[in-house]
C-alpha positions as CSV (number, residue, x, y, z in Angstrom):
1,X,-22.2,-3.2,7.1
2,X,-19.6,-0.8,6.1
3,X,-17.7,-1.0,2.5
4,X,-14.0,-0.3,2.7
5,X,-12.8,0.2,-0.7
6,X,-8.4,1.1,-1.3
7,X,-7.7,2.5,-4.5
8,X,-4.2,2.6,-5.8
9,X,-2.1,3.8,-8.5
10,X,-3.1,0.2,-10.6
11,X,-5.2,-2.3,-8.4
12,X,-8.4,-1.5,-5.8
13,X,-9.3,-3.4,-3.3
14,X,-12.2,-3.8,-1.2
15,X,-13.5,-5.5,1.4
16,X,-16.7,-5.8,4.1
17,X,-16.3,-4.6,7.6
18,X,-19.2,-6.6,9.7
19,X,-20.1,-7.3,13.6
20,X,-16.7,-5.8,14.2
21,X,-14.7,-8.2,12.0
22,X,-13.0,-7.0,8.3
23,X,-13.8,-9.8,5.7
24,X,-11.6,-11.2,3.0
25,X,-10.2,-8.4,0.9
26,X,-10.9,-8.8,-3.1
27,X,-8.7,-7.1,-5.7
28,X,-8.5,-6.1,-9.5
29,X,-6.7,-3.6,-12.1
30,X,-9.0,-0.5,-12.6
31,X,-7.8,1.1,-15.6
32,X,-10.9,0.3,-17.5
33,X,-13.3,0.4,-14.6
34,X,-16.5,2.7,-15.5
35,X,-19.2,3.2,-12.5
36,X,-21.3,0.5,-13.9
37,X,-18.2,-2.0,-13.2
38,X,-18.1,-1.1,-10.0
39,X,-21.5,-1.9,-9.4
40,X,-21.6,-4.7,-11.0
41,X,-18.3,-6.1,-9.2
42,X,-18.9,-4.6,-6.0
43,X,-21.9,-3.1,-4.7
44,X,-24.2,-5.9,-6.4
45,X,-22.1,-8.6,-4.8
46,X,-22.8,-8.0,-1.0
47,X,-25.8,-6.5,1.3
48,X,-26.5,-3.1,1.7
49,X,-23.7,-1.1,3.1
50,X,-24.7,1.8,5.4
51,X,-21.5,3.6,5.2
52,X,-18.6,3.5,2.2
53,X,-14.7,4.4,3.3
54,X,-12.4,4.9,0.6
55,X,-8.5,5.8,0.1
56,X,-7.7,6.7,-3.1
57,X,-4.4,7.8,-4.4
58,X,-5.9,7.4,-8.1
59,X,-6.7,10.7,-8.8
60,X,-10.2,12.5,-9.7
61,X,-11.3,9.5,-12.4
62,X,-11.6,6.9,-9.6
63,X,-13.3,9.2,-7.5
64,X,-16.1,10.1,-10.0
65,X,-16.3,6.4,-10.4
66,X,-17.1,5.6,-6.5
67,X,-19.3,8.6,-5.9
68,X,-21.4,7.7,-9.1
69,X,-21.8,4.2,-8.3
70,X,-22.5,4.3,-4.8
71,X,-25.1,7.1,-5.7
72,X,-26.8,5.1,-7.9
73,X,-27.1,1.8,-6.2
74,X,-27.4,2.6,-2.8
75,X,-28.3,6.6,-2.2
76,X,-24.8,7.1,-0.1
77,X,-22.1,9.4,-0.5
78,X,-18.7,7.7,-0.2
79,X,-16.6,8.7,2.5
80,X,-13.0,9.8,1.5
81,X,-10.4,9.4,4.1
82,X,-7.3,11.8,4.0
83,X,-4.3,12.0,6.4
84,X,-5.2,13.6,9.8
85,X,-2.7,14.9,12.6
86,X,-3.5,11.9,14.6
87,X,-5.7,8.7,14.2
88,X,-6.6,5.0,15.3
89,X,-3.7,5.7,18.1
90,X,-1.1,7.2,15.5
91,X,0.6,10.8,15.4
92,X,1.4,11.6,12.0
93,X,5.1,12.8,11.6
94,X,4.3,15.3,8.8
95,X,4.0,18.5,10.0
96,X,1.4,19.2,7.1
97,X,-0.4,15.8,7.8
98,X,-2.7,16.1,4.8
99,X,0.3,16.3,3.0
100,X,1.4,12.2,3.8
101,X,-0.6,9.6,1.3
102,X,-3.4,8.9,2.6
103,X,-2.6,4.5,1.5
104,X,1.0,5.5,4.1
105,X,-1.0,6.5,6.6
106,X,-4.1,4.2,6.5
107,X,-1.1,1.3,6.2
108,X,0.5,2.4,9.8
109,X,-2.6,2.7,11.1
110,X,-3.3,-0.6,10.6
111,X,0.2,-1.6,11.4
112,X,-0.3,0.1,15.0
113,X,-3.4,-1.9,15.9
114,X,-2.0,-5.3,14.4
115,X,1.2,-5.0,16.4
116,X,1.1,-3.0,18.6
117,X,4.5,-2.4,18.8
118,X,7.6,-0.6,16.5
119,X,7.2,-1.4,12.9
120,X,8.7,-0.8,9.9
121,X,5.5,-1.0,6.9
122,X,7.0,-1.7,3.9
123,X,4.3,-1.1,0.6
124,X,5.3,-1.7,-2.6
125,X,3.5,-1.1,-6.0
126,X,4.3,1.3,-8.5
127,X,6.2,3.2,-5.8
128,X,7.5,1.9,-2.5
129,X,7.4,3.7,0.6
130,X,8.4,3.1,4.0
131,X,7.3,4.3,7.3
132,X,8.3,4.0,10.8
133,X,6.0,3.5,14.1
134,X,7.2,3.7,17.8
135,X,5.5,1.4,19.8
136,X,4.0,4.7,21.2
137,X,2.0,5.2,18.2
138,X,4.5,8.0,16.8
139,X,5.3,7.9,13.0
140,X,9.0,8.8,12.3
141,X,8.2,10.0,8.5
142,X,8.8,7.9,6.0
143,X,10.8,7.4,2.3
144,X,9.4,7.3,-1.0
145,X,11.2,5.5,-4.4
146,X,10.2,3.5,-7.8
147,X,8.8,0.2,-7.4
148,X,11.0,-2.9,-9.2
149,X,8.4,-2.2,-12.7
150,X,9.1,1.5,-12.7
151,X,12.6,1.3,-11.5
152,X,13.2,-1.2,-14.3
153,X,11.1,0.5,-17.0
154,X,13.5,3.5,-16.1
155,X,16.5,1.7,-17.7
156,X,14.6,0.7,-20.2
157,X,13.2,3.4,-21.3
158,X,15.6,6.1,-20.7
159,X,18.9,4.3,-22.1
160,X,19.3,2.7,-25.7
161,X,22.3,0.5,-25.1
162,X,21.1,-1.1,-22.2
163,X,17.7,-1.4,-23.6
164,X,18.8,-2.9,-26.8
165,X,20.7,-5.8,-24.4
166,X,17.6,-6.7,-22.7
167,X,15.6,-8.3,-24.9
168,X,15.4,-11.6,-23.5
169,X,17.1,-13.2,-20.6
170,X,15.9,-14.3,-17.0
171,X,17.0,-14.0,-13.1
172,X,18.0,-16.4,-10.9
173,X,18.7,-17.1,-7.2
174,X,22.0,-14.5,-5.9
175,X,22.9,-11.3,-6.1
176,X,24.4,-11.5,-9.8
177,X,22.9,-12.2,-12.9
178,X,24.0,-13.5,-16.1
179,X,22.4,-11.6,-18.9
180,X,21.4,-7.6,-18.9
181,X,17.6,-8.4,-18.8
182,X,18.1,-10.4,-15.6
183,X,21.0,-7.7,-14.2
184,X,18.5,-4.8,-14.2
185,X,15.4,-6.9,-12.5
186,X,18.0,-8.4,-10.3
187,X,19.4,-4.9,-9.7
188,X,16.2,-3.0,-8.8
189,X,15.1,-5.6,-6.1
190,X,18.5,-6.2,-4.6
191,X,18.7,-2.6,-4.4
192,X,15.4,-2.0,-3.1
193,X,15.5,-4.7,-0.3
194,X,18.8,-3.5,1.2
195,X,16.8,-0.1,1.5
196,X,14.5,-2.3,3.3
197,X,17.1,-3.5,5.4
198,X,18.6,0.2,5.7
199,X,15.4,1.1,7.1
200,X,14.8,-1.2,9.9
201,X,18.8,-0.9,10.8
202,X,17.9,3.2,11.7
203,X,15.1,2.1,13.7
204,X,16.7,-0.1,15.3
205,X,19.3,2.3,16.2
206,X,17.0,5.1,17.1
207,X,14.5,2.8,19.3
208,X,17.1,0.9,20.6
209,X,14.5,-1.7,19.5
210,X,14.3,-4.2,16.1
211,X,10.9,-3.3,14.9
212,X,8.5,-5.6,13.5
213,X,8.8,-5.7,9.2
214,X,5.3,-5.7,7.5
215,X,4.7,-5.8,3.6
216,X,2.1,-4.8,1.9
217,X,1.4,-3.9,-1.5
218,X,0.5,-5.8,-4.7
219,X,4.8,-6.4,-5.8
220,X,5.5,-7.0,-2.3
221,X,6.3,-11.0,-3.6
222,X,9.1,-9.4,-5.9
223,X,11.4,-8.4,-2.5
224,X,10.6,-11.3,-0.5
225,X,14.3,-12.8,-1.9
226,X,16.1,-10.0,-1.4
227,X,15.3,-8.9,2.5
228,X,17.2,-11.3,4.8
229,X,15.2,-10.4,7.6
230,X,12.4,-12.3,9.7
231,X,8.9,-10.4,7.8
232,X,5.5,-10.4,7.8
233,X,3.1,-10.1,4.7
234,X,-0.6,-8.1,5.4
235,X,-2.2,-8.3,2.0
236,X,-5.1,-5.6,3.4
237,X,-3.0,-3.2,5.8
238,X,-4.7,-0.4,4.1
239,X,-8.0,-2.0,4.4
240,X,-7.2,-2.7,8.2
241,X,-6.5,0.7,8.3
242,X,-10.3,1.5,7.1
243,X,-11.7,-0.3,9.2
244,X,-9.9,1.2,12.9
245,X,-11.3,4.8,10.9
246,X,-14.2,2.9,10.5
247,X,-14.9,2.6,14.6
248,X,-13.8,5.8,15.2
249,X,-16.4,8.5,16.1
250,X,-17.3,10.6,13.3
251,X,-16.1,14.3,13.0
């Protein structure tokens, strides 16, 4: 059995990969998450693993977390995965490749073995990012802005007039809204699924294909109104991207 664990910015997730087959992801905030949590909510829960993959895009905290635990319970130092030149069928874009996220790339990894075809992979959390797949396996680069909570924390935060006219309100269905609370969540959304839209338009022009749409990410529910295109949610894209690493012959 191998342990896949994603770290983000806010949420990890983890999940078994077994006989081949990646079992039901499980999820949680980590900000207070101490080695012993980890144990407790992870490594106690399941069999022995034999191998532990991780992304994290946390930072060194998290890190010391996973390497402690997993030393302690189980004898095994975790595994770190970080963006390659090429992987699980996929060319990375960047022409520093270590330099790409290692969630992106784990995400269209997992993307190119799910569809096996041009997609667009759509992730958004704190940030959102989008990157483009040929059906060839070639990544196109990607684009990186503030998720709807930082976007909208933005405006919040950094203006007083507009601040003090948010106190209350809600949004509704449509593109307008009738109170400045429900404007600026209505606004970050609206504006973040036409760059969705955007997006697939340009590779549908450069392909001369419509790729497939994937979203990911644990805010992926907050753009499902706002992109008026056919899509397709994969909860654990990073994890599926894990688990191809995960078959792939050590280096």
């Amino acid at each position: 059995m191998i342990l896949l664990i994603d770290i983000g910015n806010t949420r990890i997730k983890w999940a078994r990969f077994e006989r081949g087959a990646l079992q039901p992801q499980s999820a949680a905030v980590h900000a207070a998450w101490t080695a012993q949590t980890l144990l407790e909510t992870i490594l106690e829960t399941g069999g022995l693993a034999d191998r532990v993959l991780v992304s994290n895009v946390s930072g060194p905290r998290m890190a010391d977390v996973v390497r402690t635990a997993t030393s302690r319970e189980w004898k095994i130092e975790p595994e770190f995965v970080t963006a390659s030149a090429a992987a699980g069928g996929v060319r990375n874009a960047y022409s520093q490749p270590a330099q790409l996220g290692v969630d992106r790339w784990l995400a269209v990894i997992g993307a190119h073995a799910l569809e096996r075809g041009a997609v667009c992979v759509v992730s958004v959390g704190t940030a959102l990012t989008i990157d483009g797949i040929d059906a060839g396996g070639r990544h196109l680069g990607g684009l990186i802005v503030p998720g709807p909570d930082l976007m909208i924390s933005s405006l919040l935060h950094g203006t007083s007039d507009i601040a003090q006219r948010a106190q209350q309100g809600g949004t509704r269905d449509g593109l307008f809204a009738d109170n400045t609370l429900g404007a600026i969540r209505q606004g970050a959304e609206q504006a973040l699924g036409a760059l969705v839209e955007r997006a697939v338009e340009a590779m549908r022009r450069e392909l001369s294909q419509t790729p497939q749409l994937l979203l990911t990410g644990g805010a992926s529910s907050r753009l499902e109104k706002s992109i008026g295109l056919p899509y397709r949610v994969v909860a654990d894209l990073v994890l599926q991207g894990l688990a191809v690493i995960a078959t792939e012959p050590r280096s």
